[in-house]
C-alpha positions in Angstrom: -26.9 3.8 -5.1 -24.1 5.0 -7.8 -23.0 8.4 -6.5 -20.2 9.9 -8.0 -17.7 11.0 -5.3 -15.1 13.3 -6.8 -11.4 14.1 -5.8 -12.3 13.3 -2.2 -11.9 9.7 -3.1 -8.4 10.4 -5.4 -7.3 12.3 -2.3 -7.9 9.5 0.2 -6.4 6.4 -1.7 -3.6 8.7 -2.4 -3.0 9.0 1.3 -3.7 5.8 2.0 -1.1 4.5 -0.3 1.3 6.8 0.7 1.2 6.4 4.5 0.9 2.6 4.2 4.5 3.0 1.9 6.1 5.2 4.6 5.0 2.7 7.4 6.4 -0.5 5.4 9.5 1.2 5.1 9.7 2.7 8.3 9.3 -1.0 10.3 11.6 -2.9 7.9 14.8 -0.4 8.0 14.1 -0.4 12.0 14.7 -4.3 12.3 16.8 -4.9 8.6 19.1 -1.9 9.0 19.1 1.3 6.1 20.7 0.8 3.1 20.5 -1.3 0.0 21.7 -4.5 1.5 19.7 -4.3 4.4 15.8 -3.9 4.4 15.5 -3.4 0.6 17.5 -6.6 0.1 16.5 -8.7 3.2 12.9 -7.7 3.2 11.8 -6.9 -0.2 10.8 -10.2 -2.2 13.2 -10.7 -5.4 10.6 -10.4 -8.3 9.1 -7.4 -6.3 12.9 -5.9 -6.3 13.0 -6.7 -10.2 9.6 -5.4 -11.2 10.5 -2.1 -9.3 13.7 -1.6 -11.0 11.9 -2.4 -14.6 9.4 0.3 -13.8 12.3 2.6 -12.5 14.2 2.2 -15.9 10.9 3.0 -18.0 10.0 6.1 -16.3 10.8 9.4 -17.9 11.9 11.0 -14.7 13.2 8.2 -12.4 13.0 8.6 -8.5 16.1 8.3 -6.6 13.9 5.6 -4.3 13.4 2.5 -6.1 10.8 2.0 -3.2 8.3 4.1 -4.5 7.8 1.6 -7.5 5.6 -0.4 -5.4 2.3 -0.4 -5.9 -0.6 -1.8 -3.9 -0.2 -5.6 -4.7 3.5 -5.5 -4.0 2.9 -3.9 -0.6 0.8 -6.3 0.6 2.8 -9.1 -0.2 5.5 -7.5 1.2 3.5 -7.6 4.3 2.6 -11.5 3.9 6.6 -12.0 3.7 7.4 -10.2 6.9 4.2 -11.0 8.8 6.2 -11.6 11.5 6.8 -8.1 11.6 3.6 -6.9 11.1 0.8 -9.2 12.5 1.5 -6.6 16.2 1.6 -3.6 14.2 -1.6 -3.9 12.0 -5.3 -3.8 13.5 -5.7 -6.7 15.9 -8.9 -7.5 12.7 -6.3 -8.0 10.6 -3.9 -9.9 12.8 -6.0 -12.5 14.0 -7.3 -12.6 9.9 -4.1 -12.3 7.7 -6.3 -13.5 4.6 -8.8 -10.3 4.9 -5.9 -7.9 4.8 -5.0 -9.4 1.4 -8.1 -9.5 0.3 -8.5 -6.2 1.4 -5.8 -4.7 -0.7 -7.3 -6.2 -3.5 -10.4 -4.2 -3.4 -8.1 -1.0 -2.1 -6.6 -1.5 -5.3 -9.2 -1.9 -7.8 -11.0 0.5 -6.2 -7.5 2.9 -6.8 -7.7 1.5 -10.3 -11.6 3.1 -10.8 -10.4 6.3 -9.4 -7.4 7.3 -11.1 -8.6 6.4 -14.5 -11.8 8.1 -14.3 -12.1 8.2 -18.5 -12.6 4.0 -17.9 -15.7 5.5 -16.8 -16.5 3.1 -14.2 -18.2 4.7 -11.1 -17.6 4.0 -7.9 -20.2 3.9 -5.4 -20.9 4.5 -1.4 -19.6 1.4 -0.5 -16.6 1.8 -2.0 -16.6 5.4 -0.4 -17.1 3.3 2.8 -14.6 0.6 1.9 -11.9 3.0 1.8 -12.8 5.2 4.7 -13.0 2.4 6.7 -9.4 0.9 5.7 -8.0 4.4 6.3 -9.1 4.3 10.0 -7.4 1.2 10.6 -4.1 1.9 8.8 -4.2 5.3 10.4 -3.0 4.4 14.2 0.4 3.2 12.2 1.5 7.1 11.6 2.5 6.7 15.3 5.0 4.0 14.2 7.7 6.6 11.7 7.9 8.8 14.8 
């Protein structure tokens, strides 16, 4: 049924996208090196790079990491581009099922879109409750992998 589920939600797809950013980060500057011309450059798809900088130069108070202009969308892809990279780190659901990860950040993100424009109005139900506890649990073994 429709059940309105308050900040709780906000606070998890917050984390979510936060960890899932650290972790990205974290296995591409292992294998591509730090720096600009290293993971950012090798790793990073060009029109992702681009889009990121755009949203950099229109932002009021710009971060010093151009990283953290990503948003959902761009992650995963930049998870399709290094597969490689990924398909051991990732639940074995999703590495044996590349396509459902994709798809997955597709809900993941509308479902962030419902939640952090609440005045849209649109409610989000259990299932979505569900949906992104359930993605959380998966994506939350990869914490190990910064450390």
């Amino acid at each position: 049924g429709k059940q309105v589920i308050g900040t709780g939600l906000y606070e998890y797809v917050s984390e979510i996208e936060t960890a899932i950013h650290e972790f990205i980060k974290a296995v591409l500057k292992r294998t591509h090196g730090d720096g600009e011309d290293g993971w950012w450059r090798e790793a990073i798809p060009l029109d992702i790079r681009q889009k990121c900088q755009g949203r950099r130069e229109e932002d009021e108070d710009p971060s010093d990491d151009v990283f953290a202009y990503t948003d959902l969308i761009d992650l995963s892809k930049i998870i399709e581009k290094n597969w490689a990279l990924f398909k051991d780190l990732v639940d074995p659901e999703y590495a044996q099922n590349r396509k459902r990860l994709l798809s997955d950040f597709v809900i993941l993100n509308n479902i962030r879109k419902a939640v952090m424009h609440p005045v849209k109005c649109k409610q989000w139900t259990e299932d979505d409750y569900r949906f992104v506890r359930e993605f959380r649990e998966r994506f939350w073994h990869l914490d190990s992998v910064q450390h």
